[in-house]
C-alpha positions in Angstrom: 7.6 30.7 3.9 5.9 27.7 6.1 6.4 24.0 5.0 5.2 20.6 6.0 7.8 17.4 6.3 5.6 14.8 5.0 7.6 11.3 5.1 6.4 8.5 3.3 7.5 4.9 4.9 7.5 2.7 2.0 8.8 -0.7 1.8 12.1 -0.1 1.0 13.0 3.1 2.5 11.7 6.4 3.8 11.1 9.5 1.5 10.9 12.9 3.4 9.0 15.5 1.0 8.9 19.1 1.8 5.6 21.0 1.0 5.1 24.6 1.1 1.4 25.9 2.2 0.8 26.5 -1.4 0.5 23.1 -2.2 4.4 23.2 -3.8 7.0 20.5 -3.6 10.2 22.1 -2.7 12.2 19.1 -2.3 13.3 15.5 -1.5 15.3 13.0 0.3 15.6 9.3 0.5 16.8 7.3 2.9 16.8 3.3 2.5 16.1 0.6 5.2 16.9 -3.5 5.2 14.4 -6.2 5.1 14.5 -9.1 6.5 13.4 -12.5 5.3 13.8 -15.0 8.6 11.7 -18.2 7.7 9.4 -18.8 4.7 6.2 -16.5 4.4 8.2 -14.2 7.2 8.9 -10.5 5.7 10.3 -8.3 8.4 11.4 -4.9 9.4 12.8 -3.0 12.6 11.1 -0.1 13.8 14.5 1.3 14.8 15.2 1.6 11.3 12.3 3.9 10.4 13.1 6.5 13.3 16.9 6.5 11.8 15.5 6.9 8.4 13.1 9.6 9.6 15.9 11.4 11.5 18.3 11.3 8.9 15.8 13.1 6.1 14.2 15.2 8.4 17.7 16.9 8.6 19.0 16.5 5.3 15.7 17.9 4.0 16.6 21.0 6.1 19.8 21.4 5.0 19.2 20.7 1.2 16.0 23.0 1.3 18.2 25.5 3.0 15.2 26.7 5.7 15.3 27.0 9.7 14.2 24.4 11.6 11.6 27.3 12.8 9.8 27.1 8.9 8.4 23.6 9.5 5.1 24.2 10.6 4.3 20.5 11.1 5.8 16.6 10.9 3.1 13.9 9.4 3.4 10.5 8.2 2.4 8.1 5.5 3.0 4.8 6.6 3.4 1.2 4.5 0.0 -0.7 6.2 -1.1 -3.7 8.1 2.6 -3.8 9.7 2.0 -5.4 13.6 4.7 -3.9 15.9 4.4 -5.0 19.3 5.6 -2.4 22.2 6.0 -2.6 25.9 4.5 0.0 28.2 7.5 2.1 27.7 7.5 2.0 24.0 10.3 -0.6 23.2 9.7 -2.5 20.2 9.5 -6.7 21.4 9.8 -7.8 17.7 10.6 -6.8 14.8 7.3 -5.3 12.3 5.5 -8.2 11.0 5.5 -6.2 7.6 2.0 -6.5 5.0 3.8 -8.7 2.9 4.5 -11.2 5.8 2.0 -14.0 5.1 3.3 -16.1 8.4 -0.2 -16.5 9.9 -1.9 -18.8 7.8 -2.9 -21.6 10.9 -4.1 -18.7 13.0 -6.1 -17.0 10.0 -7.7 -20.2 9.3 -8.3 -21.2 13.4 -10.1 -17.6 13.4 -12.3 -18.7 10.8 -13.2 -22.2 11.8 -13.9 -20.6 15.1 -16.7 -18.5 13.7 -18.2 -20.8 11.5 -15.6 -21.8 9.1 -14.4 -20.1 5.8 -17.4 -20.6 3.7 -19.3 -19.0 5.9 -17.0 -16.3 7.4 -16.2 -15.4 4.2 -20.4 -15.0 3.0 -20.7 -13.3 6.0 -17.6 -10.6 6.0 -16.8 -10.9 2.1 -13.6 -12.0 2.2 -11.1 -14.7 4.3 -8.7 -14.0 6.7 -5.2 -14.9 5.2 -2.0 -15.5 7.0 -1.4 -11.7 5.7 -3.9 -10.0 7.6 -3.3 -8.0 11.1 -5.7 -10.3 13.6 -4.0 -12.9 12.3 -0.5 -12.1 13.2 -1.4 -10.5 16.6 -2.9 -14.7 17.2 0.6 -15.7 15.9 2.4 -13.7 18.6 0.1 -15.0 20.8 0.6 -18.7 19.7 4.1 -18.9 19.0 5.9 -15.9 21.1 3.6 -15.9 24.3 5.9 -14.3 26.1 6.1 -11.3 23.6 2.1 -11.1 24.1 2.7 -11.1 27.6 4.6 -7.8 27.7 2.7 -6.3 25.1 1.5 -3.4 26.5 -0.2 -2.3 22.3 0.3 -3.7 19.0 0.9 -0.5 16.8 1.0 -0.1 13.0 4.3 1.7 11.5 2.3 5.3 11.8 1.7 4.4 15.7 4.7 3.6 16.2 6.5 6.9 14.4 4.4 9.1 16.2 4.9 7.3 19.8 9.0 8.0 18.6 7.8 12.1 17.9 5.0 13.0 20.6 5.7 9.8 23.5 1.9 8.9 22.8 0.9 5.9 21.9 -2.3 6.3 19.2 -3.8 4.2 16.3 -5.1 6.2 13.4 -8.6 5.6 12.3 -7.2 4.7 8.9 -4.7 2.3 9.9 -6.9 1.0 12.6 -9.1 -0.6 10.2 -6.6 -2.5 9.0 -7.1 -4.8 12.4 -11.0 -4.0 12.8 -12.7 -0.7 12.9 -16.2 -0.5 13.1 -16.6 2.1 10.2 -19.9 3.7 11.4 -18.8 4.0 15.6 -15.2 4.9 14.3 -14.1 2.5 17.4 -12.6 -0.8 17.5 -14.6 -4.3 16.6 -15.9 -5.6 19.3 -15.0 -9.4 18.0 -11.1 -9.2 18.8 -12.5 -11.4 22.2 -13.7 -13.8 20.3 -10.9 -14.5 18.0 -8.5 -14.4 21.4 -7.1 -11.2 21.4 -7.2 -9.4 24.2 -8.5 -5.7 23.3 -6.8 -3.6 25.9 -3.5 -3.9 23.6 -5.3 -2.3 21.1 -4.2 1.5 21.5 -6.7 5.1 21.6 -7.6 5.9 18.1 -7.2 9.2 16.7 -8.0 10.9 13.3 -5.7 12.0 10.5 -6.1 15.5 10.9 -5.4 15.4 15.3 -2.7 17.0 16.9 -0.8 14.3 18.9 -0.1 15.2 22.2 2.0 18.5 22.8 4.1 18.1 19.8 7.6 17.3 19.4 9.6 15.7 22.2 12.8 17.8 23.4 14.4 14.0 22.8 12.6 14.1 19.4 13.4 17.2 18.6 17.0 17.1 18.6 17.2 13.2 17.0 15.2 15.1 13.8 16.7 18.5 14.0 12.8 20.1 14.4 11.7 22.5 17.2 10.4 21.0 20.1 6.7 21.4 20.0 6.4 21.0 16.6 2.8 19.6 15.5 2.9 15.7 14.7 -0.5 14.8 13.3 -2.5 11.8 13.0 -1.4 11.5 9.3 -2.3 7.9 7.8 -1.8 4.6 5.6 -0.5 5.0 2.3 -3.6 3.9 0.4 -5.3 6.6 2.0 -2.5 10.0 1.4 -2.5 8.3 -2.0 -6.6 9.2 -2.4 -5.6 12.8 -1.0 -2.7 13.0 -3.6 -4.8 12.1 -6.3 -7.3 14.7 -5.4 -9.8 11.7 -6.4 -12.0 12.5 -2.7 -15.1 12.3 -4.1 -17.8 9.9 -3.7 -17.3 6.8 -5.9 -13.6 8.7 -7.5 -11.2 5.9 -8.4 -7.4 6.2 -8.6 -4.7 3.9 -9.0 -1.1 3.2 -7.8 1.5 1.5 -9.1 4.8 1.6 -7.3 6.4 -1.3 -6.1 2.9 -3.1 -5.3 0.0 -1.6 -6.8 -4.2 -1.1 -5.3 -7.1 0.3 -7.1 -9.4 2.6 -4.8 -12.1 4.9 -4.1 -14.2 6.7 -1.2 -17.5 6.1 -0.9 -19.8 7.4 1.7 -21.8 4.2 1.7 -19.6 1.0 0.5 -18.8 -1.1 3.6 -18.2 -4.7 2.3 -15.6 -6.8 1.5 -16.0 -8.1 -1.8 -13.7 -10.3 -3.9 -10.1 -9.1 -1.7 -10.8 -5.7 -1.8 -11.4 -4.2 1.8 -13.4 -1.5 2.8 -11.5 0.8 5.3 -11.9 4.0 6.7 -11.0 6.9 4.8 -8.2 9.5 5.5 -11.6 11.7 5.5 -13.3 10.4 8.3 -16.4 11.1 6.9 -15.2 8.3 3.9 -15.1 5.0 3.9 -12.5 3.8 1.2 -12.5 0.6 -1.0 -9.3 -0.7 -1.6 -8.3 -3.6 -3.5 -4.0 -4.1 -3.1 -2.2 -6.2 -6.1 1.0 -7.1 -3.9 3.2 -7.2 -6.3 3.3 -4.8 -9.4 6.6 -2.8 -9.8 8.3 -6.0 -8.3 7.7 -7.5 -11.4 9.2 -5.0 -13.1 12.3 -5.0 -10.9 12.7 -8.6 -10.7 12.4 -9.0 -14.9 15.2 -6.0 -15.3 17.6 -7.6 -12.7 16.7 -11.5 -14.0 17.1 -11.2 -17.8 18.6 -7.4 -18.3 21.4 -7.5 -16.0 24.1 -6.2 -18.5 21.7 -3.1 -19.8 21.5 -2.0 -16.6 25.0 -2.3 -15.8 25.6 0.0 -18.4 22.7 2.5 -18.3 21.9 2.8 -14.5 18.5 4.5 -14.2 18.1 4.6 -17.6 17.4 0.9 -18.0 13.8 2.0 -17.2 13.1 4.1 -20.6 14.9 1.6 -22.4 12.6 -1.3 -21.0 9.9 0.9 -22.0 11.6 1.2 -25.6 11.6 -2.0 -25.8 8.2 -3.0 -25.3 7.2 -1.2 -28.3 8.9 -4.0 -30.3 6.9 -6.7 -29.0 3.4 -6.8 -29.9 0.5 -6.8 -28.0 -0.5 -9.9 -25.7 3.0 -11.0 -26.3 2.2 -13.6 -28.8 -0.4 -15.6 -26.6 2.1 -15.6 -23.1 0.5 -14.3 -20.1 2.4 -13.7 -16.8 0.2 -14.0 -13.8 2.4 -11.4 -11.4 1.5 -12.8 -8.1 4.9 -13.4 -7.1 4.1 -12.9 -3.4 1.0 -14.3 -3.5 -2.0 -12.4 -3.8 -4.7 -10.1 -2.0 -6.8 -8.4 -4.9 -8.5 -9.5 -7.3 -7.6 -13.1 -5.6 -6.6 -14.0 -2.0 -4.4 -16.7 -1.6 -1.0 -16.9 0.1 -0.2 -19.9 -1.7 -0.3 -18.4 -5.3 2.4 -17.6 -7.2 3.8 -16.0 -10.3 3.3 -18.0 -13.7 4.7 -17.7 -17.0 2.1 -19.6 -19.5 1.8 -21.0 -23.2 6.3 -19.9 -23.7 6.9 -21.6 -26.9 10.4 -21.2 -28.9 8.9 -18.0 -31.0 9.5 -16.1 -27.3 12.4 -13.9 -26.1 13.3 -12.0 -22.8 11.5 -9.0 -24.6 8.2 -11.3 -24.9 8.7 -12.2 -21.3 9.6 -8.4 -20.1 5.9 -7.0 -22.2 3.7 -10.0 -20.6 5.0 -8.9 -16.8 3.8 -5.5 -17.9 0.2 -6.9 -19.0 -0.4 -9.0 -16.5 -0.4 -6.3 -13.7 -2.7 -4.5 -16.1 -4.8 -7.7 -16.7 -5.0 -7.8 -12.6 -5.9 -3.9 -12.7 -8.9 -4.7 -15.1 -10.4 -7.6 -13.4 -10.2 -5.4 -10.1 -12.2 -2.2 -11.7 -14.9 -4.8 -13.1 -15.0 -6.0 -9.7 -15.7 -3.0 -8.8 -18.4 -2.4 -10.9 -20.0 -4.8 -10.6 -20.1 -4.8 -6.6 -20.2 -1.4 -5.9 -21.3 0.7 -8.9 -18.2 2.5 -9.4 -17.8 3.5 -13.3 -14.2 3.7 -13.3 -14.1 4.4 -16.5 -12.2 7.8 -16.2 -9.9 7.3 -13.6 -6.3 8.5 -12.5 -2.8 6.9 -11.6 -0.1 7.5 -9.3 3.3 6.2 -8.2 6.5 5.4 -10.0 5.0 3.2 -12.6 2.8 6.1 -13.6 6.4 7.6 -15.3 6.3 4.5 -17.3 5.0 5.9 -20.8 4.9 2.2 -22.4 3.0 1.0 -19.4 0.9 3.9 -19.2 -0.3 2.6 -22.5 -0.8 -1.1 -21.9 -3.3 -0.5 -18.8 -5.5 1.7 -21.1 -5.6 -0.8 -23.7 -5.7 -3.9 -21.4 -8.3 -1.8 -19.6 -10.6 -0.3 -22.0 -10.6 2.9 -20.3 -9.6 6.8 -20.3 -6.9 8.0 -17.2 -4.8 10.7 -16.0 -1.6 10.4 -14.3 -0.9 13.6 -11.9 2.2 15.7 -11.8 4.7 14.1 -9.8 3.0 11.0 -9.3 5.6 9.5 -7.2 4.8 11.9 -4.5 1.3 12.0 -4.6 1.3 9.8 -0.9 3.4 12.2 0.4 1.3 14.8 -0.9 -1.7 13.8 0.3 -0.1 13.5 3.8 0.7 16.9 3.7 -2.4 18.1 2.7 -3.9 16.3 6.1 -1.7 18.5 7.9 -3.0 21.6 6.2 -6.0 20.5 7.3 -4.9 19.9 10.4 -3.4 23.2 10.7 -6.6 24.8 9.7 -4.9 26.3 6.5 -7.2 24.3 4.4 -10.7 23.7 5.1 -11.7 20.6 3.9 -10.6 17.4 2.0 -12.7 18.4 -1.3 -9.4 21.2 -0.9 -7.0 18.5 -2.6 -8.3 19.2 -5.9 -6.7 22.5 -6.1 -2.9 21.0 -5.3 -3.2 18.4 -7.7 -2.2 18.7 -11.5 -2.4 16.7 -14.3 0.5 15.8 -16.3 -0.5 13.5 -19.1 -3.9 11.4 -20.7 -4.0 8.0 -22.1 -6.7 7.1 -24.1 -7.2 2.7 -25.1 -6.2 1.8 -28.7 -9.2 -0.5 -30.1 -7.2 -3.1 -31.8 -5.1 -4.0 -29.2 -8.4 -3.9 -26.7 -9.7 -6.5 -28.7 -6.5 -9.0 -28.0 -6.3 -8.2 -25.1 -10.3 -9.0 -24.2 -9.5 -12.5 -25.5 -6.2 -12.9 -23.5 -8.0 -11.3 -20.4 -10.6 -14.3 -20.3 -7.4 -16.6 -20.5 -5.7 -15.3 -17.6 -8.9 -15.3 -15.2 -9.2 -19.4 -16.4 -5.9 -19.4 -15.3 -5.8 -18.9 -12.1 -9.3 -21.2 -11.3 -7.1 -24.0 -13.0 -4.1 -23.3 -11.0 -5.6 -22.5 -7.6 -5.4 -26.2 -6.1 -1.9 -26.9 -7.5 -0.2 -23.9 -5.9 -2.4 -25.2 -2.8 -1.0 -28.6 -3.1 2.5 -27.4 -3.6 3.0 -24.8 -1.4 0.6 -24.8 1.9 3.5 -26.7 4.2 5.9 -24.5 2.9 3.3 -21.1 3.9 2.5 -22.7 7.4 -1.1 -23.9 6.3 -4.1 -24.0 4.5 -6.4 -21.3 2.4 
């Protein structure tokens, strides 16, 4: 049998997945990394620790799977986006990666705009503001405040750049994670505006597609780090977003999916959307035929996490990964919209349906009536409230229907939850078999591609299953349409306080 080490490099750790050539996952294995929090708004990681992580599955996957080196057929990753990793000319990461959650680059963001006509404009123009969050922003920060980083920078590379540069020694930018930073979607090369915003764009590395063969394979120094053959195919694999639409088998022109793990994004390829509109960016595709839209909820399973650790401390003590189905349990108790209190999850601030670095989570209308339970069923339905107001976004800037859609990630294991985003939502949905591996997946499906094993990406449909269908209950619909409107007034009405209170702490202005 021939397999396919697909590692997906999440936030908080890598997860090697072994896939046969039928489409089969064999097995598993996890291996966690450290974050770093240095200043305020700074979220970082080291590169290091994703070639350890990567090393470390890669042979424990072997092992566990009990299959020769020999059997892998091919090595592809699916990478955590918009991380900025400057390299010297030999490789050697100069900082840490300024990770997508790192919202440090809020001056620069708003010096790029006011450069080119100011945000107003900029943002009629392109769709959407620059935040503090976004790539060309932080690449301006290095420049600004470590100029003797940019100096040496030979490219800024992504996580996926730099992972493959660790496998092949070549230094590429795929086409998916590329326009992250500025890809001009119909040439497929970079923007020609990095000039004007002061980056220079010979540090911007070759770009490459998805499905490529990098270089000859394999390093002999690679190789023997990950326990692989030398020469062993390394493709051009892709951002997570984009294996998710893979994993999904939702290809298709207009085909919405969503994930929830520990952030969350709605998205679908279209051959034709190319705007920005209300957060949600329109990127290349892991089909480079596709463009993708992509609007990314940062924080969505976060919630989750933080409300178990905050306020159910001694349940999980006692029940270890069983606190999940007993939170879902729960929630069954409580009725629906909480009794009036709505949680607004942006706990990180927020990209989709919002973008604001300055926002932040909000617990509204608590009275004495209220309990942790009350508290643990609004987090819940406010992701699901920011799901919905993405989707009729959607709809109403890009046609999309969305109205039978599907769902992947952890989250999607989450019965109670499952429930909640069709009733908050209005709409029919799917979750896929193994939805926590969908990324991963997708990724490997690339490489099947790749490999000439599979055709075409319309191919995906035939690995992916369906596991389970949610269908919206119409009484709690029509709360939740009420409390919906609530939660969209709240944010208008708190969007200049959280501006007032927490721009000098975020290093500037929206």
């Amino acid at each position: 049998m021939n397999y396919i080490i697909s590692h997906d490099i999440g936030t908080s750790s890598d997860k090697a997945v072994l896939v046969d050539f039928n489409g089969t996952i064999v097995t598993t294995v996890a291996e966690p990394y450290p974050t770093y929090y240095p200043a305020p708004a700074h979220v970082e990681q080291d590169p290091n620790d994703y070639w350890k992580a990567v090393c470390i599955t890669t042979k424990a996957i072997i092992k566990k799977a009990g299959i020769a080196p020999e059997d892998v057929k091919g090595i592809v990753f699916s990478t955590q986006a918009q991380g900025v990793i400057p390299v010297d000319e030999n490789g050697n990461n100069l900082m840490n990666n300024i990770t997508w959650v790192d919202g440090r680059a809020e001056k620069q963001a708003q010096a790029i705009m006011n450069r080119l006509g100011g945000t107003k404009l900029f943002t009629m123009i392109v769709g959407t503001p620059i935040m503090g969050k976004d790539c060309i922003a932080k690449m301006a920060w290095v420049r600004d405040e470590k100029p003797e980083v940019f100096a040496k920078t030979k490219y800024f590379l992504d996580v996926n750049g730099w992972l493959k540069f660790k496998c092949t020694g070549e230094m590429y930018a795929e086409l998916s994670g590329a326009s992250s930073y500025g890809l001009d979607l119909k040439k497929k090369t970079w923007m020609s505006a990095f000039p004007l915003v002061g980056v220079d764009m010979k540090k911007l590395p070759p770009l490459c597609k998805s499905t490529d063969k990098i270089g000859n394979g394999l390093t002999a120094k690679a190789a023997a780090e990950t326990g692989l053959i030398k020469g062993t195919p390394v493709f051009g694999g892709c951002d997570d977003v984009q294996s998710a639409v893979v994993g999904s088998g939702m290809t298709g022109d207009g085909e919405i999916h969503i994930y929830l793990g520990t952030s969350a994004w709605v998205a679908a390829p279209s051959r034709t959307a190319n705007k920005f509109m209300h957060g949600a960016a329109a990127i290349q595709s892991a089909d480079p035929e596709m463009n993708l839209i992509a609007g990314i909820t940062e924080a969505a399973g976060s919630n989750i996490q933080w409300i178990c650790d905050q306020f159910f401390k001694h349940e999980k003590e006692q029940l270890g990964e069983g606190i999940y189905e007993y939170m879902d349990n729960v929630i069954h108790n409580v009725p629906a919209g909480s009794d009036h209190l709505i949680c607004t999850p942006w706990m990180q601030g927020e990209r989709c349906p919002v973008s604001s670095t300055t926002t932040r989570s909000t617990l509204f209308n608590i009275n004495p009536i209220h309990t942790r339970e009350h508290l643990m069923r609004a987090v819940y339905e406010g992701v699901a409230y920011n799901l919905r107001w993405i989707l009729e976004n959607y709809r109403k800037d890009y046609g999309f229907e969305g109205n039978n859609f599907r769902i992947i990630g952890g989250g999607a294991l989450d019965k109670g939850w499952m429930q909640i985003i069709a009733d908050v939502t209005g709409c029919n949905f799917s979750v896929v078999k193994n939805p926590r591996n969908a990324g991963a997946l997708g990724c490997a499906i690339i490489a099947l591609i790749g490999l000439g094993e599979l055709k075409s990406f319309s191919d995906a449909r035939n690995f992916v299953q369906i596991e389970a269908s949610y269908k919206p209950n119409s009484a709690n619909k029509a709360i939740y349409d009420k409390l919906f409107a609530d939660y969209k007034t709240l944010y208008l009405a708190l969007k200049k306080p959280y501006i007032a209170a927490n721009s000098r702490r975020f290093e500037g202005m929206e």
